[in-house]
C-alpha positions in Angstrom: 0.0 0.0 0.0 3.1 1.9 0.1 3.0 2.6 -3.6 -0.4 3.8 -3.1 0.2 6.5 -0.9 3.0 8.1 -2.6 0.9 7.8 -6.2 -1.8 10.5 -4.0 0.1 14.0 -4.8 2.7 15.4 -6.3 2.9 15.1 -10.3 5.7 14.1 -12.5 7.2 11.1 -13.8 10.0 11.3 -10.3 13.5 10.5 -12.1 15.2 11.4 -14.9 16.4 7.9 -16.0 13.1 7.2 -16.1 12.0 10.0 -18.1 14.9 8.7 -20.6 13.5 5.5 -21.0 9.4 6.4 -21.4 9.8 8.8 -23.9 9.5 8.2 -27.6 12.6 6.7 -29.6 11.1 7.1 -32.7 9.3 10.5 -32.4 9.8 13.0 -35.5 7.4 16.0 -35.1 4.9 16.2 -37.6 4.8 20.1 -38.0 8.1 22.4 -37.8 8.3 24.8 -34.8 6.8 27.9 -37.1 3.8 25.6 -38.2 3.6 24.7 -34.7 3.1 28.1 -33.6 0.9 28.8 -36.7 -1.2 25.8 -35.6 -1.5 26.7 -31.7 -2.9 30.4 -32.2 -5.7 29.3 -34.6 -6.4 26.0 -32.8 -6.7 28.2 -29.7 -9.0 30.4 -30.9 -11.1 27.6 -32.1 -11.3 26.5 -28.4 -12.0 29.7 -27.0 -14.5 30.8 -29.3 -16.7 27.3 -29.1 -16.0 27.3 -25.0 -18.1 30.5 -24.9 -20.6 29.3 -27.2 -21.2 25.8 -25.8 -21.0 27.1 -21.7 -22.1 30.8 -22.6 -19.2 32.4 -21.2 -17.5 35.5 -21.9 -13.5 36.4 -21.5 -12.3 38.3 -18.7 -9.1 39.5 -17.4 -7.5 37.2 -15.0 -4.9 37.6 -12.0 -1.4 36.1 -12.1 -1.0 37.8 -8.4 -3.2 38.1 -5.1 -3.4 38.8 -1.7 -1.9 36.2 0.5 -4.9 37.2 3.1 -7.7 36.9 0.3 -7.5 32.9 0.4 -8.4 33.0 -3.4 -5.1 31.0 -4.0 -4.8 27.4 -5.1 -3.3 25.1 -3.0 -4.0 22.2 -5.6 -3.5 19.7 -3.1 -4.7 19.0 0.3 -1.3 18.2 1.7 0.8 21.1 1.4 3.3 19.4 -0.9 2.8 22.5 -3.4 2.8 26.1 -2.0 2.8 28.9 -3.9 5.7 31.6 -4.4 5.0 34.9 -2.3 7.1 38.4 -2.1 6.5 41.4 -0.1 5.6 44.5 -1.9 6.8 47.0 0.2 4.4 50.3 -1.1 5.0 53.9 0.5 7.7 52.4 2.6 6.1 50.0 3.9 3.5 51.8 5.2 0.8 50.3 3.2 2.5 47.0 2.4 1.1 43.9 0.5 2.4 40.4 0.9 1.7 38.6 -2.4 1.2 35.3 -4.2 1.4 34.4 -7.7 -1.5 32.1 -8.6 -1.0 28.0 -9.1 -4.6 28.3 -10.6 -7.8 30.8 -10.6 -9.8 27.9 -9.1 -11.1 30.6 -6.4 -10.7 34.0 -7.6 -13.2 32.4 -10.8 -16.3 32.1 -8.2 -15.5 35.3 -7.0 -15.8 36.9 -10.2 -18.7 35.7 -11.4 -19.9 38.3 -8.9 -17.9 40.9 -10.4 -18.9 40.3 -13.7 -22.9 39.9 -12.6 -23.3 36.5 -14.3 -26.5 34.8 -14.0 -27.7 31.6 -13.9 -26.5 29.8 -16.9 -23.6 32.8 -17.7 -20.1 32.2 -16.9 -16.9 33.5 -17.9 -13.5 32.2 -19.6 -9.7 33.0 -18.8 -6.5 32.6 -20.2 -4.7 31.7 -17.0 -1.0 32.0 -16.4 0.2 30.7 -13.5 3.8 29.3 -11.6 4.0 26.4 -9.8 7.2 25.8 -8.6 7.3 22.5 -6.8 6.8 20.2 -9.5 9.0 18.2 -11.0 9.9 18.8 -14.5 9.1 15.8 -16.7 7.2 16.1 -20.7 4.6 16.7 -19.4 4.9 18.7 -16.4 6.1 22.5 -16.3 6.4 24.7 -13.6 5.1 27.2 -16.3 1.1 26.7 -16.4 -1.3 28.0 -18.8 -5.1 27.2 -18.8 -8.2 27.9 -19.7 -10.0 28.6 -16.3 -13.5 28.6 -16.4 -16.3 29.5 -14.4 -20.5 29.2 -15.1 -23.3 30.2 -12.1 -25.6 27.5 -11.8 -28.6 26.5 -9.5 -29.3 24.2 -6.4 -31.2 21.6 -8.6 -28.2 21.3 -11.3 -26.2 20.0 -8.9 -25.9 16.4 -9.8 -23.8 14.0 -12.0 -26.1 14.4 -14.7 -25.5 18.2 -15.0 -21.9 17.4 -14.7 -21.9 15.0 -17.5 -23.7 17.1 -20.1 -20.9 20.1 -19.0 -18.1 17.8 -19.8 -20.1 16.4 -22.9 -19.8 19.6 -23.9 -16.5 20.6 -23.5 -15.2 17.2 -24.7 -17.1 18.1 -28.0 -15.1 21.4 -28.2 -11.4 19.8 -27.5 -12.4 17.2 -30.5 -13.5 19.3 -32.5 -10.3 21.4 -32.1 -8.3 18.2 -33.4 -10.1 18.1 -36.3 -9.9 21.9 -37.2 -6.1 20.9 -36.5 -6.1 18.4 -38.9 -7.9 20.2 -41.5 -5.5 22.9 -41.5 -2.5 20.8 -41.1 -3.3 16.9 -43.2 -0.3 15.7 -42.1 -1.3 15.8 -38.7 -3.6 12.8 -40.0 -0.7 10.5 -39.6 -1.7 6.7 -39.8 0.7 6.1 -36.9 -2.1 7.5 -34.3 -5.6 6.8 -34.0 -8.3 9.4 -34.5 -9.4 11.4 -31.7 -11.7 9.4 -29.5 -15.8 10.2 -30.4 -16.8 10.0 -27.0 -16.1 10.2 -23.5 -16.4 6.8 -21.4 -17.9 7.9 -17.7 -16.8 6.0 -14.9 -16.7 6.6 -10.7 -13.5 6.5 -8.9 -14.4 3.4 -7.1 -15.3 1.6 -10.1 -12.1 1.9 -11.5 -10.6 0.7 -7.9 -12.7 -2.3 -8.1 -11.2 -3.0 -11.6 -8.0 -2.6 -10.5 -8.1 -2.7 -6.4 -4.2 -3.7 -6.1 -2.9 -0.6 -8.3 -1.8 2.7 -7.4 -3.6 5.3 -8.6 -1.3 6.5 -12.1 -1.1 2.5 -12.7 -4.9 2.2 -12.5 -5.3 5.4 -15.0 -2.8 3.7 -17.4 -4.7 0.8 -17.3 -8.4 1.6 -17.8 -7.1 3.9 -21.3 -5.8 0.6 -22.3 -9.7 -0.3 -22.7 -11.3 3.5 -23.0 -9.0 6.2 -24.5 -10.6 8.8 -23.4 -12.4 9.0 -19.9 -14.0 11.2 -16.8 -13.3 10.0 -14.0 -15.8 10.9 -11.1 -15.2 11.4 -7.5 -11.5 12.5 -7.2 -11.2 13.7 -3.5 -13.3 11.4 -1.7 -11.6 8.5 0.5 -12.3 5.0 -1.5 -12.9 1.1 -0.3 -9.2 0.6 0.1 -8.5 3.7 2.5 -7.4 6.6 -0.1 -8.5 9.2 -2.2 -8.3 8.1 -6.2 -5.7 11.4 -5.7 -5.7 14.2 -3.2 -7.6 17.4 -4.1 -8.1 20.6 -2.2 -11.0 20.6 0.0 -12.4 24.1 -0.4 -13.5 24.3 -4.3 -15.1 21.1 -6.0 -17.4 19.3 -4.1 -16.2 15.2 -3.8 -18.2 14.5 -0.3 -22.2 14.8 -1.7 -23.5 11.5 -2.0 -24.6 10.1 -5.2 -25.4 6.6 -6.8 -23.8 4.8 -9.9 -25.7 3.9 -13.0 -26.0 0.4 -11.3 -27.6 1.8 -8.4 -24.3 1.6 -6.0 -23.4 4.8 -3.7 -21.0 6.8 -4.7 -19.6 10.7 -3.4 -18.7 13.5 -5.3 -19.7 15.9 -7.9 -15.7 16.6 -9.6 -13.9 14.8 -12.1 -10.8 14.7 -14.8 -10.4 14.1 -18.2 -7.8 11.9 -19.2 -7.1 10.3 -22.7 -4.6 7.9 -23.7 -1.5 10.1 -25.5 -0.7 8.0 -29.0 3.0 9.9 -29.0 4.0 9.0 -25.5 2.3 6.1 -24.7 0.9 7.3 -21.5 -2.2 8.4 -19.7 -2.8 12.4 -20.2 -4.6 14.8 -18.5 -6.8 17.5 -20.2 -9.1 19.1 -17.9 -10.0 18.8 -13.9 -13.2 20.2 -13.3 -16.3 20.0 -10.9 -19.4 21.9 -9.3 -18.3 23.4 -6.5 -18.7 23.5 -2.6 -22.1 24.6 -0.8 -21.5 26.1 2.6 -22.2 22.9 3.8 -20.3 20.9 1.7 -17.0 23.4 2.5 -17.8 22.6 6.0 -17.4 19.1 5.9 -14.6 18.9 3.7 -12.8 20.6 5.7 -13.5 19.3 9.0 -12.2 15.9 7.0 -8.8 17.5 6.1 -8.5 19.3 9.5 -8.4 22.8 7.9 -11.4 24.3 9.3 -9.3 27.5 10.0 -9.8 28.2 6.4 -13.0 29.5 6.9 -11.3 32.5 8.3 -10.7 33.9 5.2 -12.4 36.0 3.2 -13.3 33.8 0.2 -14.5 31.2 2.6 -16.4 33.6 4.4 -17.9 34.6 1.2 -19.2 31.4 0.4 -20.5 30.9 4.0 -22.4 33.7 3.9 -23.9 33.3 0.4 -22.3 36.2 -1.3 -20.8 34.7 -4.0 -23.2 32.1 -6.4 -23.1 28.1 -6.3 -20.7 27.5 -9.7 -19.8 24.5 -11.8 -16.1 25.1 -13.2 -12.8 23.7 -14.3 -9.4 24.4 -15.6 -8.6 23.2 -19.2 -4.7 22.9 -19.7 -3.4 24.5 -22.9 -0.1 23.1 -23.2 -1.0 19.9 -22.3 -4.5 19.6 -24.8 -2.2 21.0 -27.6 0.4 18.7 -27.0 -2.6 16.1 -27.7 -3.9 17.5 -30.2 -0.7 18.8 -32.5 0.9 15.2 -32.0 3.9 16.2 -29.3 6.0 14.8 -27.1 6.9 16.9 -24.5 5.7 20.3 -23.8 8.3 22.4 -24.4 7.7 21.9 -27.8 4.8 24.0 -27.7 5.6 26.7 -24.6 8.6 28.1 -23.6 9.7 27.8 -19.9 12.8 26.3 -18.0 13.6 23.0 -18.0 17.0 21.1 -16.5 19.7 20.5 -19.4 19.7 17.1 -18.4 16.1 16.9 -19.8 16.7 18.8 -22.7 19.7 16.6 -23.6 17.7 13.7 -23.4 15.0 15.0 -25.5 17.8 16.1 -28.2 19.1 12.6 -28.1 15.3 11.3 -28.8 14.8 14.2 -31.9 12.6 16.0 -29.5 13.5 19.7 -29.6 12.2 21.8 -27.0 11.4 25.7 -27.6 14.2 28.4 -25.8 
């Protein structure tokens, strides 16, 4: 069980002879690194412009700094193993001094701004989110750079339920599809016989039913396995602790919901109202993440998940206050990686190859010596 417990937090592949030895041999990029660039702009557009349609949402500004006292800040995890950076802005001589935080993720600061923006039920806005997160380690597929699409739609006390959660990641799913295709259409060689088509549908299935599947894997191994039979999959219930005594992975307890009760298709009882996309990465062989997503806490809900992680001092802080006092709406929302889906959808293996950021020569060595070149 070991190997269970470590598998909960902490991203990244862990070593770099194993980095070396999962990545591709035989990779050669299938567009140059100006056609890459040509592709990424109009693929997305593409995505924003079909998000807002299919969510109703409209593009706002977004923070890359806030207030360490606002409690609007990502913590990602539950188990402080990724903290964000902060610096003192001194202001008038430190008379009027601000200690700040650049953002992992706008999973907060989105609810709070649907406020700000008066949204209604059924509106919602879109951001393009850039964010640092410095404690992770530095694999393909894992940069402490972060770009996403963070997204945020008011909703209503009856839509809370997996089948409102469903059709929302329907929905988006249709959108990141579609983006392949526009891809391909404006780049054919990007229909390359070597990797299937982009999968038609999502496959739906509960954390614990993928546990029962698999009960003596750890969490990644699990993941790998079920894209074996379904490459591409939502995975329902990520928080909440499962029959064998963990969480599928750990996931902060003050945004998406993952303790509300709810039953399986065959009738079994089930918690949690969050979920990821993952699909299975033809280039590198291995399980991907798109999107994590979910509808978000009630007042009661924020309660009890955080009595279960011991952080009830949280509700302290403004944000948390906020939501017990009903002043910001009940949300569904998500973050949509935009490195990682275009790595998906423009064929690549490794990241760098479609942002630019900072990664250890030893990595970028070994992606030379595999005809991976990484953007500078």
């Amino acid at each position: 069980m070991a190997d269970k417990k470590a598998d909960l937090a902490g991203p990244g592949i862990g070593n770099y002879d194993e980095i070396k030895s999962i990545l591709p041999n035989d990779y050669k990029s299938l567009l140059t690194a100006r056609e890459t660039m040509l592709a990424l702009y109009k693929v997305k557009n593409y995505i924003e412009e079909n998000l807002n349609k299919e969510l109703n949402l409209i593009e706002v500004q977004v923070p890359l700094i806030v207030d360490k006292t606002s409690g609007v800040n990502d913590y990602l995890d539950r188990d402080g193993s990724r903290t964000p950076i902060e610096f003192h802005i001194s202001n008038d001589y430190d008379k009027h001094p601000i200690d700040a935080q650049i953002v992992q993720a706008a999973t907060k600061w989105k609810r709070v701004a649907l406020k700000q923006f008066d949204c209604k039920s059924g509106e919602g806005i879109l951001t393009d989110m850039r964010a640092v997160r410095k404690d992770y380690f530095l694999d393909h597929d894992h940069s402490a750079y972060v770009d996403q699409w963070d997204w945020e739609r008011v909703m209503t006390a009856d839509e809370r339920n997996l089948e409102f959660l469903k059709d929302t990641v329907r929905r988006i799913w249709k959108v990141l599809r579609g983006a392949g295709k526009y891809a391909q259409e404006l780049f054919p060689q990007l229909k390359d016989s070597k990797y299937p088509d982009f999968p038609e549908e999502l496959t739906f299935l509960h954390a614990e039913e993928i546990l029962e599947m698999y009960p003596d894997l750890p969490r990644k191994q699990r993941e790998t396995a079920i894209l074996q039979k379904y490459p591409a999959v939502f995975i329902i219930g990520i928080g909440w602790v499962l029959k064998d005594g963990y969480p599928h992975e750990m996931r902060a307890a003050d945004y998406d919901d993952w303790v509300t009760e709810t039953v399986s298709e065959d009738g079994k009882p089930m918690h949690g109202l969050n979920g990821d996309i993952l699909v299975w990465n033809p280039v590198t062989k291995r399980r991907h993440e798109l999107t994590s997503m979910g509808i978000r806490v009630t007042k009661d809900t924020l309660k009890q998940q955080l009595e279960i992680t011991g952080q009830l001092d949280f509700l302290e802080l403004p944000y948390h206050k906020a939501i017990l006092n009903d002043e910001i709406p009940l949300s569904i929302g998500g973050g949509i990686g935009q490195s990682r889906t275009m790595m998906y959808l423009l064929r690549k293996a490794h990241l760098g190859e479609v942002s630019v950021t900072v990664w250890p020569k030893i990595l970028k060595d070994i992606c030379a010596e595999k005809n991976i070149f990484v953007l500078e």
